[in-house]
N, C-alpha and C positions, 0 to 999 in steps of 0.2 A: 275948958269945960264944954264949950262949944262941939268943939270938935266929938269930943267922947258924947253929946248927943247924937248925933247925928250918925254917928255911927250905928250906938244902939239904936235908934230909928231906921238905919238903912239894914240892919241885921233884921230889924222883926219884918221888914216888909217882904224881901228875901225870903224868911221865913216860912209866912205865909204864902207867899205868889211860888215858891217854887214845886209846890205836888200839881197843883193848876198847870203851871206852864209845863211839866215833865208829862203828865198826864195826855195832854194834847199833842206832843210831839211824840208820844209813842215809844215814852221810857220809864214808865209806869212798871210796878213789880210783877201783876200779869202779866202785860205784853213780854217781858223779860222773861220769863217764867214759863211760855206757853210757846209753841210753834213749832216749826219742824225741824230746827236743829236742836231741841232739849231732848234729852234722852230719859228714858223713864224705866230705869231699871230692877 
């Protein structure tokens, strides 16, 4: 039971901290979405 907490603890933190930490490195869905190799047909 232990284990399967800890888990679900390590998933929501994951959860939460990953738009944050993606956002800052520049793999957010604008940066993705925007620039000069997207084509805009």
């Amino acid at each position: 039971m232990k284990a399967f907490l800890a888990a679900v603890a390590a998933m929501v933190v994951i959860t939460v901290a990953a738009p944050f930490i993606l956002q800052q490195i520049g793999f957010s869905a604008a940066d993705a979405g925007s620039g000069a190799a997207v084509r805009l047909d």
